[in-house]
N, C-alpha and C positions, 0 to 999 in steps of 0.2 A: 436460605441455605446457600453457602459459596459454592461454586465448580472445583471440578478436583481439578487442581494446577496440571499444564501441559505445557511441552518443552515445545518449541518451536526454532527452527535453521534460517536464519538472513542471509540469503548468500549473496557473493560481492565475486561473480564470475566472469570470466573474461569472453568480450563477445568480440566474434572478429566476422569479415565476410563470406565463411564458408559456411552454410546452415547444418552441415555434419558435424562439422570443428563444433558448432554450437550444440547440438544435441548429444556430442558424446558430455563436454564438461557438462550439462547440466546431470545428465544420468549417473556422472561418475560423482557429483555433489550428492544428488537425491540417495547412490548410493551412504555415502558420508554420515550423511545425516540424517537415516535409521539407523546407522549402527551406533550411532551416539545416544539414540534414544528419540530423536525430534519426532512431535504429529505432524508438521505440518514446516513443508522446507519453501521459502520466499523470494524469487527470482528479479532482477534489473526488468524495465524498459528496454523493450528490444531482444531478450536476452537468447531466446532460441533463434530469431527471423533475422537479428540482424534493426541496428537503431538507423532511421533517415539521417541523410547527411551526412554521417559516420561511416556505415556500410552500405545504405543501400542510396543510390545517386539517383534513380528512377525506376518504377516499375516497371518498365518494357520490356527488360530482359529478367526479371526475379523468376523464380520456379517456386512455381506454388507447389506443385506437384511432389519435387525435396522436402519442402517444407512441411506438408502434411506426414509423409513417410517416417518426416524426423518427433513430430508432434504422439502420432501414434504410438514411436517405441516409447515414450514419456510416459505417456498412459497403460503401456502396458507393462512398463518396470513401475507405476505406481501400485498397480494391482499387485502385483509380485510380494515388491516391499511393506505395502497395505501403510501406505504414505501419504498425504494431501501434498500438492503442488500446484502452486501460484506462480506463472511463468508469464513474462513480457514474452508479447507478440503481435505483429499486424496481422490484422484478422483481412480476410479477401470479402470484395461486397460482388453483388452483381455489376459488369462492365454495361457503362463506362462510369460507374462511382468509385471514386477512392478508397482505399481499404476503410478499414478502423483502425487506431493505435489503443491495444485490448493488452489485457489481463484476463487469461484463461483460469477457470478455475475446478481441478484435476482430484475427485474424490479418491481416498484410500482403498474405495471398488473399482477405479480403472475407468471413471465415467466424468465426461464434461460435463458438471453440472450445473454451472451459468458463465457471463462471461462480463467483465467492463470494458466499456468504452472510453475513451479518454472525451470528458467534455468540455472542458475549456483548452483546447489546441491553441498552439500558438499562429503567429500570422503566419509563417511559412508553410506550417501544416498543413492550412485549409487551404492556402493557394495552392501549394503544388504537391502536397503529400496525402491529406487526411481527410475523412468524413467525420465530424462533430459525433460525439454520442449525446445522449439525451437521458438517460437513466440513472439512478444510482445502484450500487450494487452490496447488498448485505448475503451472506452464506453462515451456517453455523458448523461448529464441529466439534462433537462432544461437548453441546451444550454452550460453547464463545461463539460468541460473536463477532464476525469478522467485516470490514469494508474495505474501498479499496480508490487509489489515487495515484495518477500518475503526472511524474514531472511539474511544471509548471504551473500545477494546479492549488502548487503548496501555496502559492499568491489568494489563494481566493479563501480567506476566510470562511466562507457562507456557506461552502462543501464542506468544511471539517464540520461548524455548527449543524449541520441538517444530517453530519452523521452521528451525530451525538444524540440526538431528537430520535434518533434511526435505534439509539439503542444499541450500538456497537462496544466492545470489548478492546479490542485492536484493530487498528488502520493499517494497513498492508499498502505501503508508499513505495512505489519506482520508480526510478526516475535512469536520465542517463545523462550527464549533467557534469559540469567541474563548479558548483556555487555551492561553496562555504556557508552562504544565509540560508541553505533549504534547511541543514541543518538546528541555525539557530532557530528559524521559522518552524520548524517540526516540534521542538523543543517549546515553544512556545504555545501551539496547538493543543499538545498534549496536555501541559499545565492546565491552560483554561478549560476546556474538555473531560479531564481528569481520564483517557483511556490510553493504553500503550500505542505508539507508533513505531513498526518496525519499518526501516528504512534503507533498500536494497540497488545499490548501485555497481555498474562493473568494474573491474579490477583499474581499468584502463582509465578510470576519470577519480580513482578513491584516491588522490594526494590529495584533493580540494575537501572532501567531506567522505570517509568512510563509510561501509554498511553498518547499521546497528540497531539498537534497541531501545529506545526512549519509552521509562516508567511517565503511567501517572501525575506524576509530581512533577516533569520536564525536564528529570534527572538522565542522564545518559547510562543506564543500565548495564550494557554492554556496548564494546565496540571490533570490528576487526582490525587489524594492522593495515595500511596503506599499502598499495600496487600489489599485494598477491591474492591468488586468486584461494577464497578463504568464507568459511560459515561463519556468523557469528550466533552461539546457541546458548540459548539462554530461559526462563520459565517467565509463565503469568500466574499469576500468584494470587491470588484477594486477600488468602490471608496473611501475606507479606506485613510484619509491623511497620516500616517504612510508608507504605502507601494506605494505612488506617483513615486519616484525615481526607485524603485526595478522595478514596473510595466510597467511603462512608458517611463523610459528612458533604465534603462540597458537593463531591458530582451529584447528590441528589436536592441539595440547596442551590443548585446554579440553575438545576431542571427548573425547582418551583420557580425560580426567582426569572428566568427567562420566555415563562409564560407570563408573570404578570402581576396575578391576582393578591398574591401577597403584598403589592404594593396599592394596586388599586382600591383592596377595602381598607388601607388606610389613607387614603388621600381626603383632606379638609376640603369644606367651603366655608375660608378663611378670604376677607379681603386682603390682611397683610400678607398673604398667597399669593394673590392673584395682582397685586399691584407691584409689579416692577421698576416701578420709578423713582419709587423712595427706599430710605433708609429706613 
């Protein structure tokens, strides 16, 4: 039996260094994107706290204490709205370890219900910014399945594969980024995988690759327009005729054929097999 289709908001919002500036846009998006209809609205890298580099130069001076205040009214305009919210943020660890660079993940009751860690960080991260995560992260909502991945992580094949193994529906990608190839590379992902990739970056880096919505098939679903600050909203569908073959047939012919066994009980004990040296 398929899922009943649910709309879902990619937002492409503008983050700057003020963590209020950052929590009013996202509220006024989250508002946006119930009145459109969306379950579930999908925030940048960085996008409430502020991205390293970008906005934040070193923790020494950050306020956590903003930070939280501004987190809270998230959660409590998601209850309101009775919305899901997926929002880029460094998460604080205990001192003297470096935060996390996390994806919170905000149920339609007002409740943080798990959280990602980013785990393959880049070299500057772990030197002077970041703590590694270590986990993967699946959430359900209304019956999809959701994962999640941030930034530079679109390089590592072997996260998409192990969320494909994981049973996921859509990938929930942030990034905060100016690289044109995350996109091809999503687009890629997705194909082999066969599950949707929504792909959420800020206003301020979408001339290089916009936020948007990558079907199944590696097809670009939707997209927002470049430099404003903008949802792109759009459905998942299974019974979309477009994505019959990706759905139906590969993704569960890439499963079998990725464990193995279909090939194993047909492998010979054949000398012309096993002799490599001749013709």
């Amino acid at each position: 039996m398929t899922k009943r289709p649910i709309k879902i908001a990619t937002a492409q919002s503008f983050i700057s260094q003020d963590v209020c500036k950052n929590g009013w846009e996202i509220r006024r998006l989250m508002k946006q994107a119930r009145s459109a209809g969306a379950t579930l609205v999908h925030f940048p890298e960085g996008a409430i706290s502020g991205y390293t580099k970008s906005q934040i130069k070193s923790w020494d001076h950050f306020d956590w204490d903003v930070l939280v205040h501004e987190l809270q009214a998230v959660v409590s305009l998601a209850r309101e709205l009775g919305l899901w919210v997926v929002v880029g943020c460094c998460h604080r660890l205990t001192s003297p370890h470096r935060p996390h660079n996390s994806l919170y993940m905000i149920s339609s009751h007002g409740e943080l219900i798990t959280r990602y860690d980013k785990q393959f960080c880049s070299n500057t991260e772990i030197t002077r910014f970041f703590t590694p995560g270590r986990q993967y992260c699946v959430f359900e909502v209304e019956g999809w399945r959701f994962g999640c991945a941030l930034c530079i992580e679109i390089h590592f094949p072997e996260l998409f594969q192990k969320y494909a193994e994981l049973g996921i529906d859509c990938l929930l990608f942030s990034s905060y980024s100016e690289e044109s190839m995350f996109g091809i590379q999503a687009q890629g992902h997705a194909a082999s995988n066969n599950y949707w990739i929504s792909i959420s970056v800020p206003a301020q880096t979408s001339h290089a690759l916009s936020s948007r919505l990558v079907a199944p098939t590696g097809i670009v679903q939707a997209a927002a327009p470049a430099a404003i600050s903008e949802l792109v909203l759009n459905q998942l569908d299974e019974d979309c005729p477009e994505l019959e073959v990706a759905l139906r047939f590969a993704k569960p012919w890439r499963a079998k054929a990725r464990n193995g066994e279909i090939y194993r009980r047909c492998h010979v004990d054949d000398v012309r097999s096993d002799d490599r040296t001749r013709f």
